[in-house]
N, C-alpha and C positions, 0 to 999 in steps of 0.2 A: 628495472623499474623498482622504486623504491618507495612504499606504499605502505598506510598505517594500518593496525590491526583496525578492524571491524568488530569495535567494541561489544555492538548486540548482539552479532553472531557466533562471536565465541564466547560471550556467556550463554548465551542458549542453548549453543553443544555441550557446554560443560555441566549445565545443570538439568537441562528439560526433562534427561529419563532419571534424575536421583529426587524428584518433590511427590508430595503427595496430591497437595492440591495446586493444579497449573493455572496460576493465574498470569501468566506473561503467554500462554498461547492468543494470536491473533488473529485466525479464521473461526470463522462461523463454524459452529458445528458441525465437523467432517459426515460426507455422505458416504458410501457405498457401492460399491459400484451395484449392488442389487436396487439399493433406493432409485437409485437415476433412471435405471431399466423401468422398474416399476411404476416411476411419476411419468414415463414415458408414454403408459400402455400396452407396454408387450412386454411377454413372457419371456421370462427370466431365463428357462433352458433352451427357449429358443434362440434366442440372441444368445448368450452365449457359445451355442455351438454355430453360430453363423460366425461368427469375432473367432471362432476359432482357425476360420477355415482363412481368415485374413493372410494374405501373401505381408511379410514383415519386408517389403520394400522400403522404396526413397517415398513411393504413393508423392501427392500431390508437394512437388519443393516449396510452392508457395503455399501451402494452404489449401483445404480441397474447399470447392466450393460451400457446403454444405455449414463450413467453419468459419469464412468467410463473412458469409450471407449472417450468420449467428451474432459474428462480430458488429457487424454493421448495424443490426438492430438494437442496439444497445447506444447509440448514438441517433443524434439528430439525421433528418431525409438528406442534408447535406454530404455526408459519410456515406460512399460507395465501397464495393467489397476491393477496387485499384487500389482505396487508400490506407490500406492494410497490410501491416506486414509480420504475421505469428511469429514469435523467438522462443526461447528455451524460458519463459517464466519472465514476468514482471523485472526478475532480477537482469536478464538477462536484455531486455527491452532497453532498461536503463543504462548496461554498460555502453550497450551497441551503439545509441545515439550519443552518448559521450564523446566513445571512442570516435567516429564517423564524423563530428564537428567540431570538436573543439581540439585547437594545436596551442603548443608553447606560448604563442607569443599572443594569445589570446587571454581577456579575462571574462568571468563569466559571475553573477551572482548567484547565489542560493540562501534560501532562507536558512533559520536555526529555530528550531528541532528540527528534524528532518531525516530522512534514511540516508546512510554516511554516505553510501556512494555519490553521492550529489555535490558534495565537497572535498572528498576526499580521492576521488577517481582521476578529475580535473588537477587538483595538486599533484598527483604522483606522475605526471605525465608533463608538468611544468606552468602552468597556466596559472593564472593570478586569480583567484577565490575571493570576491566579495563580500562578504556577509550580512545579510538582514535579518538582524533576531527577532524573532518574535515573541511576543513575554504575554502574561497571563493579565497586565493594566490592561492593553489592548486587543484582550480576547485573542491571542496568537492568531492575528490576522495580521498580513502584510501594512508597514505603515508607507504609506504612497512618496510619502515625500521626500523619507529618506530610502526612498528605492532611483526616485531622481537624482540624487545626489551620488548614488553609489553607479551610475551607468555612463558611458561615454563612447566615442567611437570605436573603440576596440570592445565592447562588447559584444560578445559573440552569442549568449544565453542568457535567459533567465530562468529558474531554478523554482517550479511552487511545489507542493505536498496536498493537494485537496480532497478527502478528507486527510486531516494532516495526523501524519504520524509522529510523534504519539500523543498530540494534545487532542483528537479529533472536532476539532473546528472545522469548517465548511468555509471557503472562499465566496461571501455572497457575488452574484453575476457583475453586481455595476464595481465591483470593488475589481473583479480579473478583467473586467473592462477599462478600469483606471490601468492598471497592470498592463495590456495588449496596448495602450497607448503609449506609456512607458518605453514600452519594447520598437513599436515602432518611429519611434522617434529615433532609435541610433541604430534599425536593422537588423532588431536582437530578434533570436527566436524564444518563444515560452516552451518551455519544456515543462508537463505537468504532471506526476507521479499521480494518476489517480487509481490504484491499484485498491483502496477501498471506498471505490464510485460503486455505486448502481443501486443503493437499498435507503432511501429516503424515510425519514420518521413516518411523515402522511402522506406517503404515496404516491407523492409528485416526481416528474420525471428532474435528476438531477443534470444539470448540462453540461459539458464538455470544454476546454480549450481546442479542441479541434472543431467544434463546432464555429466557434469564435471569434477564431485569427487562422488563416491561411498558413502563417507561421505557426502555428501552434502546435505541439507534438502531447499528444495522450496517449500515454503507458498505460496498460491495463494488466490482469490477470483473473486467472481460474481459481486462484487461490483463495483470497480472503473474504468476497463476500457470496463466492457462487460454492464453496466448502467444499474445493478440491484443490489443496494445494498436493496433493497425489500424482495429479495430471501435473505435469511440471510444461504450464503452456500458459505465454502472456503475446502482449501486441505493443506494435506502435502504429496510432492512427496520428497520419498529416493528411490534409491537402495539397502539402507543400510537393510538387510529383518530381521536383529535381531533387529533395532529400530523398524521399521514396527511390529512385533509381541511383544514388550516394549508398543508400543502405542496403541496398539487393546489392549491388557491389560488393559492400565488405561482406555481406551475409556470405555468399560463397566463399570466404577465406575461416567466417570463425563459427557456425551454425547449419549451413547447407539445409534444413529441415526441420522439422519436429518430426516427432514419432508418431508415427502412422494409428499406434491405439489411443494416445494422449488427441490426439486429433478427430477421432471416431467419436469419445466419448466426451469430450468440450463439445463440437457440434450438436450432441445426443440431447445433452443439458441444456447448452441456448435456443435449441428447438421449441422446449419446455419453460421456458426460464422463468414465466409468474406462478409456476407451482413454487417452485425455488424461491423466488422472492417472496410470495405470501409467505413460506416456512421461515427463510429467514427472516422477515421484518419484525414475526410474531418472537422469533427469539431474542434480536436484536432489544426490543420494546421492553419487553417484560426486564432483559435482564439491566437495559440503561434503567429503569426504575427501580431493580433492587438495589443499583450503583447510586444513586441519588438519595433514595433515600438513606442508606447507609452512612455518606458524608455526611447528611446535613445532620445524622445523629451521634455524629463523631468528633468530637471537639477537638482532639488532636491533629484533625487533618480536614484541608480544603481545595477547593478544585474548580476548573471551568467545566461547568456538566457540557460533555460533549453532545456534540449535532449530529455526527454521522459518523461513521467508520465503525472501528470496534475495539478501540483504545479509548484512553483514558490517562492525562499525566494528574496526580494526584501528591498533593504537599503534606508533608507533615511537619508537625511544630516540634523538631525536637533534634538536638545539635548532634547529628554523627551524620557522615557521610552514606550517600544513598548505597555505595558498594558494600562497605558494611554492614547496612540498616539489612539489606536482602539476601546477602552471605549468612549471617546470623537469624534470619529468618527462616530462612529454609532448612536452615541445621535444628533448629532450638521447636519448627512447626510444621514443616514440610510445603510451608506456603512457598510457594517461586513467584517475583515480582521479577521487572527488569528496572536496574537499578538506571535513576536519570541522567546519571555520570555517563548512561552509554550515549546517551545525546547530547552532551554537553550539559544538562540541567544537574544543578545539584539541589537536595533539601526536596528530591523528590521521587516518585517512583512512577511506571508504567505497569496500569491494569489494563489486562485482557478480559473483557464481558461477555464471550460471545457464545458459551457454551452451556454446559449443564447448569440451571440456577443453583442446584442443589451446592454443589462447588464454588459457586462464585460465591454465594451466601457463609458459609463455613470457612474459606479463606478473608473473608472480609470480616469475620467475628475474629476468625484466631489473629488477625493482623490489628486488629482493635483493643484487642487482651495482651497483644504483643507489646505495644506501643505503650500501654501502660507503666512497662516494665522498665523503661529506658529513661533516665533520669534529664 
């Protein structure tokens, strides 16, 4: 199989432990595994000497109930613990339904930006890649109509990102309703990366495509907005119960499990999950407002103030490539950005907000004094 680098991932290995200030990290402020214990109510050496005594089995192949049930609540009453199925991380979520439905002679749409695997997974396995870009006129929201034009009977998927990576835009509901009509007019399924779902501005419940459409598949994960990508544990939530029994299928040939402590402690967390949310919304909040205010006092550079997630694509006025602009940033400040060449975008960059303000403030001054610089 013959398959393209993963542009964002191997800039992020090659630079994440040489910056000073990480502004291309995209979880929420890492927890602990003592925070989690603690938000939980119970003592810290005692649970841990109970996790000790953990037999490191297969424990539950699908999910123990308790992780399940965690999952489920994070969705509409619609979404039972059947229509869940845990895999090795978000990332892993999204190979799996890839792999599992889409063949050669199939084509499939995907938005742009978007995480590579979306387009680039489908291509290396032979399948015809549609593309709907979405640009900054239109608020990087899907345009409806040429999403009809790019679908037909050999459609096999359709491809969103809600919150989208890296513009963080929000798919409003009548709009993925335009979208699931789309889909089913040629028997397509929605495949929805919503891997930075769950943590809403004003504290409204944000909705699902599995909630949706019957076809509708939601990828999730532990990672970015619940601030443990540590636990390497994500999902795919359908209703669809014939992919659901397609995907236990290959599960046994390329995952068989999670891990028994990654599964202990996800459970532990969604038990708990509005202590988690109140902590992150309040970080989330404060630090989209030092982002905002920053742009709008930045003449060099402008942007869609993002809705949700914990990205940010961010433009600047000034002619060198984004590979560059962030290779020479990180050497010359220790700022780490991710350059928008990893998504196709050029003339711009990807900020991470999701962490210490004190950092995100300090990278966004030295990247302000940086750009000064460049003629």
């Amino acid at each position: 199989m013959d398959i393209k680098t993963f542009k964002v991932e191997r800039w992020m290995d090659d630079y994440e432990t040489k910056c000073k200030y990480n502004l291309a990290e995209t979880c929420i402020d890492s927890l602990t595994v003592r925070e989690i214990v603690e938000m939980a109510g119970l003592d810290v050496a005692e649970y841990m000497n109970a996790l000790a005594d953990t037999r490191l089995t297969y424990s539950h192949i699908g999910g123990s109930p308790e992780l399940l049930n965690g999952i489920a609540s994070l969705y509409s009453d619609v979404i039972k613990p059947e229509h869940i199925i845990p895999m090795h991380g978000a990332i892993g979520a999204n190979h799996h339904i890839l792999m599992t439905l889409i063949d050669p002679s199939d084509n499939m749409v995907s938005v742009m930006p978007t995480y590579q695997q979306h387009y680039s997974i489908p291509e290396s396995i032979g399948a015809e890649v549609r593309i709907l870009n979405l640009n900054l006129e239109n608020h990087f929201l899907p345009d409806i109509e040429k999403l009809k034009e790019l679908v037909d009977e050999n459609t096999k998927m359709i491809t969103m990102n809600s919150p989208n990576n890296p513009s963080g835009s929000l798919i409003p509901k009548d709009v993925m309703e335009q979208v699931i009509e789309v889909a089913k007019s040629v028997g397509a399924y929605v495949l929805c990366d919503e891997v930075y779902r769950g943590i809403s501005e004003d504290g409204s419940y944000m909705y699902s495509v599995a909630d949706l459409y019957e076809k509708g598949i939601s990828v999730g994960s532990m990672s970015k907005c619940w601030s443990m990508a540590g636990v390497r544990l994500g999902w795919i939530v359908t209703r669809d119960m014939d992919l659901i029994h397609r995907c236990h299928e290959r599960r046994d040939y390329d995952t068989i499990s999670c891990a028994v402590i990654d599964d202990k402690l996800a459970a532990l967390a969604l038990a708990n999950k509005d202590i988690i949310i109140e902590r992150n919304r309040t970080i989330l909040n404060t630090n989209r407002q030092i982002l905002d205010d920053w742009v709008n006092a930045t003449p060099e550079v402008y942007y869609q103030r993002p809705e949700a997630g914990t990205t940010a694509l961010v433009y600047y006025k000034k002619d060198i490539p984004s590979r560059e602009l962030c290779d020479r940033l990180i050497k010359e400040t220790g700022v780490l950005f991710t350059p928008g060449e990893c998504f196709e975008m050029e003339g711009a960059v990807r900020i991470g907000y999701a962490f210490d303000s004190k950092v995100l403030q300090k990278g966004l001054d030295l990247f302000a004094d940086f750009l000064k610089t460049i003629d």
